[in-house]
C-alpha positions as CSV (number, residue, x, y, z in Angstrom):
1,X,93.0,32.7,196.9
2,X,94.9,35.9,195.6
3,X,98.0,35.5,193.3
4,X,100.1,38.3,193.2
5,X,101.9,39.1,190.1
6,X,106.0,40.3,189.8
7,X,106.3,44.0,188.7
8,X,107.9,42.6,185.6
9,X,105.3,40.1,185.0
10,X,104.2,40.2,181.1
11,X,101.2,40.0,180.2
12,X,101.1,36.9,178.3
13,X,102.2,35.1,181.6
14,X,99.3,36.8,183.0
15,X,96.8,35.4,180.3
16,X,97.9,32.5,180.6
17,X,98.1,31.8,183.9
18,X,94.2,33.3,183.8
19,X,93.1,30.9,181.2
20,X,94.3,27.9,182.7
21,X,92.4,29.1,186.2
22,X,89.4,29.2,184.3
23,X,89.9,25.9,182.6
24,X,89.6,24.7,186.1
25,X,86.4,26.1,187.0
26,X,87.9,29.4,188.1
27,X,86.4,32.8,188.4
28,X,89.5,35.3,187.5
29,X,88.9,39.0,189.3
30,X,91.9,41.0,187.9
31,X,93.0,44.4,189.5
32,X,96.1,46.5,189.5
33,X,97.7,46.7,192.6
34,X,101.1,48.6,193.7
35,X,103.4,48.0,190.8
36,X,101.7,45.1,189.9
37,X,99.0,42.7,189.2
38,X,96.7,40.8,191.7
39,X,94.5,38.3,190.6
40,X,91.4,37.2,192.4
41,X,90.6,33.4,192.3
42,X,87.1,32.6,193.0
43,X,85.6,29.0,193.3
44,X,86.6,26.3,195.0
45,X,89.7,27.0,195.2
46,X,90.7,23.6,198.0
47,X,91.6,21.2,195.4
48,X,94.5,23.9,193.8
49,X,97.7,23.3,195.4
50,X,99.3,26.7,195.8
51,X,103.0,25.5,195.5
52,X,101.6,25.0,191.6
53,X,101.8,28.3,190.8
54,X,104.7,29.8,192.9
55,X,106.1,27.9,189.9
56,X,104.9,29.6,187.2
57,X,106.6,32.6,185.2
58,X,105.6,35.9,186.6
59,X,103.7,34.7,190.0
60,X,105.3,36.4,192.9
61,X,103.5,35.0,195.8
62,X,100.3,33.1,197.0
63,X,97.7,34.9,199.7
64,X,94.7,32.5,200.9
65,X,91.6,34.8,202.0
66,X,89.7,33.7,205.1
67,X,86.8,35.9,205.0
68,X,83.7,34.5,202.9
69,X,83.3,37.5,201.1
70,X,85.6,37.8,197.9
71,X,84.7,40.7,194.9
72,X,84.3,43.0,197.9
73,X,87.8,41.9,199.4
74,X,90.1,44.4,199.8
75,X,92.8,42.0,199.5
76,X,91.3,41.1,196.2
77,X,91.0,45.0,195.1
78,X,93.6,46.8,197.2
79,X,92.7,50.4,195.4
80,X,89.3,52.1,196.9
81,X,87.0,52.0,194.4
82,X,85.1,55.4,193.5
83,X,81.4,54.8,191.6
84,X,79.8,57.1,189.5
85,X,76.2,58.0,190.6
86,X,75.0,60.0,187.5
87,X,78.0,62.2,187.3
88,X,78.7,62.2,191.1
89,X,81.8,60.0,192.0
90,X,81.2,58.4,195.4
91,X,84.5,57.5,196.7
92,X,88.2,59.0,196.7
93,X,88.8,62.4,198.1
94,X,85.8,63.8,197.4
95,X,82.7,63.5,199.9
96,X,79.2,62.4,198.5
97,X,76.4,64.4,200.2
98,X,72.9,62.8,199.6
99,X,70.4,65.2,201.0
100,X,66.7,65.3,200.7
101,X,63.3,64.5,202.1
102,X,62.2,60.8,203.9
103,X,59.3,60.7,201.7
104,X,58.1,62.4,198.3
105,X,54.7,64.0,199.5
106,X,54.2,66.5,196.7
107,X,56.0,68.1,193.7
108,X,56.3,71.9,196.0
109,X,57.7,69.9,198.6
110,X,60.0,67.9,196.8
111,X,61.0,71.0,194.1
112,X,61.5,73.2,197.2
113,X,63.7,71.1,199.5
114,X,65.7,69.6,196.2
115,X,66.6,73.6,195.0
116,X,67.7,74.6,198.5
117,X,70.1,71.5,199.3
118,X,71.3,71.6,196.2
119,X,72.6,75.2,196.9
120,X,73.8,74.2,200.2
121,X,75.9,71.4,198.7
122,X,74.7,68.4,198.3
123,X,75.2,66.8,194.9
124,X,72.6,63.4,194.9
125,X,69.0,64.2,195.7
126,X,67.7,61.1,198.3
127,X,63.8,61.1,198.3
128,X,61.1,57.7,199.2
129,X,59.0,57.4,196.8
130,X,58.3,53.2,198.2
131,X,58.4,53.1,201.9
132,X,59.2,50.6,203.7
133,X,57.3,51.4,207.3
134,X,56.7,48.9,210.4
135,X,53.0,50.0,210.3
136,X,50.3,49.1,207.4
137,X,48.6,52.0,208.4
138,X,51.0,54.6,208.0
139,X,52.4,56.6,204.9
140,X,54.0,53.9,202.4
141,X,54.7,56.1,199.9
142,X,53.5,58.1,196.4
143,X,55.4,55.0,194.6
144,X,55.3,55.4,190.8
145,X,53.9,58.5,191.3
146,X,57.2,59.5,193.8
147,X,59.7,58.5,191.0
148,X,58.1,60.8,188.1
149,X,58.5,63.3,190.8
150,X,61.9,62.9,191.6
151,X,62.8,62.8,187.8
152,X,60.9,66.2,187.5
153,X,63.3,67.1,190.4
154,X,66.5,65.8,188.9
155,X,65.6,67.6,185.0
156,X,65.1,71.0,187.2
157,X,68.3,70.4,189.8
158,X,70.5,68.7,187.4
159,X,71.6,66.6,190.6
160,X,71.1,62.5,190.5
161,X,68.7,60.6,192.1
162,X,68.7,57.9,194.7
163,X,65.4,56.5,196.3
164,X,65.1,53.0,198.0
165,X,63.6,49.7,196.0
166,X,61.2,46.9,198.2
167,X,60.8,45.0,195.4
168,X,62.4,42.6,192.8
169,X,59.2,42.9,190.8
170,X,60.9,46.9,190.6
171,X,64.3,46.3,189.4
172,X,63.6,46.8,185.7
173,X,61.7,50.6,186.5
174,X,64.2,51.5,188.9
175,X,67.1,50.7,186.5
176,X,65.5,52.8,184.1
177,X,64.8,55.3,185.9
178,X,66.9,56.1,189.1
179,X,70.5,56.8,189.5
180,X,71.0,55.3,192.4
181,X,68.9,52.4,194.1
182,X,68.9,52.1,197.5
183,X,68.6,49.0,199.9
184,X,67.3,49.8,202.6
185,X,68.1,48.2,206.4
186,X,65.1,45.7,205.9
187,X,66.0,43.9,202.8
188,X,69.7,43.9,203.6
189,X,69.1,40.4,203.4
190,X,66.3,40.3,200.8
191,X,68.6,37.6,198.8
192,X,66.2,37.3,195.8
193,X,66.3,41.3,195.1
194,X,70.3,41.6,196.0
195,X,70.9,38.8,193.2
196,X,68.2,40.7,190.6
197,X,69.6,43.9,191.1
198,X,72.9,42.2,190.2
199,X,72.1,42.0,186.9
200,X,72.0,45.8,186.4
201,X,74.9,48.2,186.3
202,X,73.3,50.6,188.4
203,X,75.1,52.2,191.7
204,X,73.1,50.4,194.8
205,X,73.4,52.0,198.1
206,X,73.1,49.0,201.0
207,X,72.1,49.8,204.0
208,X,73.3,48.0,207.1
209,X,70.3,45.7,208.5
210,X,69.1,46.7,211.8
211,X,70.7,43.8,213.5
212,X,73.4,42.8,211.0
213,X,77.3,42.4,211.4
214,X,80.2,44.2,209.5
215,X,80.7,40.6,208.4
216,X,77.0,39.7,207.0
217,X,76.8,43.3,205.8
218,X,79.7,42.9,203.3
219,X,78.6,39.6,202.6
220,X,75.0,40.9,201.1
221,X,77.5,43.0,198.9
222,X,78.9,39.8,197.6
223,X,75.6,39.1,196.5
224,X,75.0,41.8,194.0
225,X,78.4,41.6,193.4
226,X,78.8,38.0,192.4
227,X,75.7,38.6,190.5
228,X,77.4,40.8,187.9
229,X,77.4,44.2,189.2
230,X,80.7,45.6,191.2
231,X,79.0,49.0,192.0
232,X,78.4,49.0,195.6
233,X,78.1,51.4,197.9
234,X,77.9,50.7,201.7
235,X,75.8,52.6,204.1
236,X,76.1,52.7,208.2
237,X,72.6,53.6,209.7
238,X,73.1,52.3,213.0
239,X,72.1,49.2,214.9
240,X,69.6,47.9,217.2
241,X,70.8,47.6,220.6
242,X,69.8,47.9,224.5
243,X,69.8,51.8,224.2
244,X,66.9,53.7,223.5
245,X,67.1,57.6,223.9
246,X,68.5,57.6,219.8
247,X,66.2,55.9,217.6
248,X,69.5,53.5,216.9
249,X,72.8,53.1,217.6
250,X,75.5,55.0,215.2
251,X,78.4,52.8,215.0
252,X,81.2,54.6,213.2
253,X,83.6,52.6,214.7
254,X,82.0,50.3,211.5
255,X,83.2,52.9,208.9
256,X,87.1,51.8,210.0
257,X,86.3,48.2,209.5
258,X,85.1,48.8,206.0
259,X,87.7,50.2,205.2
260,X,90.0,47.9,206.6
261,X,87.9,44.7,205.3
262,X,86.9,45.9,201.8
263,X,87.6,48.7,199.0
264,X,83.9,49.5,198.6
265,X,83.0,53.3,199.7
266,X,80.9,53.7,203.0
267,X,78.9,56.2,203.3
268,X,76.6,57.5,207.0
269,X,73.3,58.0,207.4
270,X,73.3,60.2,210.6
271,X,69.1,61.0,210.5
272,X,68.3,57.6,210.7
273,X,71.2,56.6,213.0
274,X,69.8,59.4,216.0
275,X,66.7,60.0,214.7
276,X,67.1,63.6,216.5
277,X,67.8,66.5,214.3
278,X,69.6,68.1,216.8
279,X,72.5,65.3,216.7
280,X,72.9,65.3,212.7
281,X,74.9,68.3,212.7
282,X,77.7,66.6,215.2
283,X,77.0,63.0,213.8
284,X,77.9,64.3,210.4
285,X,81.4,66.2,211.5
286,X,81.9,62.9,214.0
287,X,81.3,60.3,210.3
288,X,83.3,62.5,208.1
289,X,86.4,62.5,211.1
290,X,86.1,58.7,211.4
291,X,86.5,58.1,207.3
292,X,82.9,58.0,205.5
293,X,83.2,58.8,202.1
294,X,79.6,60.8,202.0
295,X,76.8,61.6,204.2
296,X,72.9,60.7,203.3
297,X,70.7,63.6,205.4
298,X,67.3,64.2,205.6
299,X,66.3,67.7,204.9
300,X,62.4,68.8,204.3
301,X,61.7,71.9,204.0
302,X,58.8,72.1,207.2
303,X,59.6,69.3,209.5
304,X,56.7,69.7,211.5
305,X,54.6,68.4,209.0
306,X,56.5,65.8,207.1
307,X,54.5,62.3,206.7
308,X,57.5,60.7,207.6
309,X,60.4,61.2,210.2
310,X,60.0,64.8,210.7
311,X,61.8,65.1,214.2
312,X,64.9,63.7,212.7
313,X,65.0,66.1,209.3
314,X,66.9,69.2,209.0
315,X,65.4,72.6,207.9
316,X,67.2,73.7,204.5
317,X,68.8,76.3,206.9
318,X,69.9,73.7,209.2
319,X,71.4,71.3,206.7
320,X,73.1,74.7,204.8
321,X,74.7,75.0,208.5
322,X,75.7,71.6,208.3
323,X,77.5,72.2,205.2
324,X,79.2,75.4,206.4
325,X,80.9,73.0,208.7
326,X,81.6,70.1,206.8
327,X,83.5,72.7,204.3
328,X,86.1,73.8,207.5
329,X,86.4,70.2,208.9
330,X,87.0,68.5,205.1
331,X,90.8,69.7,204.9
332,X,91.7,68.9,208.0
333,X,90.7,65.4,207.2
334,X,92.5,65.3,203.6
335,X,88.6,65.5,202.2
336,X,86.7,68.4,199.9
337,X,82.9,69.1,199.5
């Protein structure tokens, strides 16, 4: 249930009315909206009788909110919300640009690639140093190893770090540690490390699940968010479905229902979307038009011989084109790099 406050309401009207929701069991998510303020009641809200408080001094009007997700409700926050990511505001006008390599393999590798995007453009370094791969035998990462190299990177770049978490036995390092923690598509629905990483304060970057709906998306924000932590940022990495020339399905069509459902910044992923290089460039121009508030883009600095997902990285010369575009395209879409 939202409660919408008269312009003139004072604010002992609107402590008051809060206290006495909370003496009920209530959970009070306060928020300014146009000329006033909108409170957010959270709990079981069946047994309060609305007509109650259209009663009260101050109380404009009474919305009910049918979707199951609440702190990430736009109705219950109707201004976007903008996080900080080490210095980097993801969100509002500005567009976020993570860039960097799938995988840490090396401190040349990582130094390399993080200097040259970072001259290109992008402002958060993105880097594995945990992955998360269908095969046992295949790369799974430098792990600690990885994140005292992207922390090398970060002291010589001065840019943020985001790199993706498996585990809750992690939280603790990675809240130490990174700048931004990334869930990735596979533990979209990893309940136990959504709640833990809750606890923290730390931007998380959630990945859409491979299968999941805008609905069940948002509703794995709820859970970090009804944890404790309200800095969420939303990513759209494509879906599985019948098609199989692009490794998945880009669905920006997802970005507009975001924004229309929730006031939580979305963000595309356009590498892991295609899985082509050759489509990032036009992926990226075709996220930016449809409303994303940042990109996340591979970039190593020799493809051919990355350990992980070299055919859909960018060059540092490719991904400088990219951002040669991106800077024409931004104005015409009210955004700037």
């Amino acid at each position: 249930m939202i409660i919408i406050m008269k312009p003139k309401a004072t604010e002992e009207q609107i402590q008051a009315l809060s206290a006495s929701l909370e003496s009920q069991g209530m959970q009070i998510q306060r928020n300014a909206g146009v000329g006033c303020v909108v409170l957010g009641v959270i709990g079981d809200v069946a047994h309060l009788d609305p007509t109650d408080f259209l009663i009260q001094p101050g109380v404009e009007r009474i919305m009910p909110v049918s979707e199951p997700f609440k702190k990430a409700n736009r109705k219950f926050h109707p201004a976007d919300s903008v996080i900080d990511c080490g210095g980097v505001a993801v969100g509002g006008r500005k567009l976020a640009i993570f860039a960097g390599p799938c995988s840490v393999e090396n401190y040349d590798q990582l130094t390399d690639t993080a200097f040259k995007v970072h001259a290109a453009g992008a402002n958060i370094l993105r880097g594995g140093a945990y992955k998360p791969r269908t095969s046992p035998y295949a790369f799974q990462g430098l792990k600690l190893e990885g994140l005292a190299l992207l922390e090398q990177a970060r002291e010589l770049t001065g840019m943020p770090i985001c790199t993706e978490i498996m585990s809750p036995k992690l939280v603790e390092e990675f809240d130490r540690r990174v700048d931004v923690i990334q869930v990735g598509a596979r533990n979209m629905q990893n309940f136990d490390l959504l709640t833990e990483l809750g606890q923290t304060q730390k931007p998380i970057l959630l990945k859409r699940g491979l299968n999941a709906t805008v609905s069940e998306w948002l509703m794995s924000a709820e859970y970090i968010m009804a944890a404790g932590n309200p800095n969420v940022i939303l990513c759209e990495r494509g879906i599985r479905t019948f098609e199989t020339y692009t490794r998945n399905t880009l669905d920006l069509s997802a970005v507009q229902a975001v924004k229309q459902l929730s006031h939580l910044p979305v963000i595309v992923d356009p590498s892991h979307a295609t899985g082509l290089n050759w489509m990032v460039e036009r992926m990226s121009l075709a996220a930016v038009a449809a409303g994303a508030d940042g990109l996340i883009i591979e970039v190593h600095n020799n493809p051919p011989c990355a350990l992980c997902d070299g055919a859909q990285s960018l060059t540092p010369a490719q991904f400088a084109q990219v951002m040669g575009k991106l800077h024409a395209m931004a104005p015409i879409v009210e955004r700037v790099l």
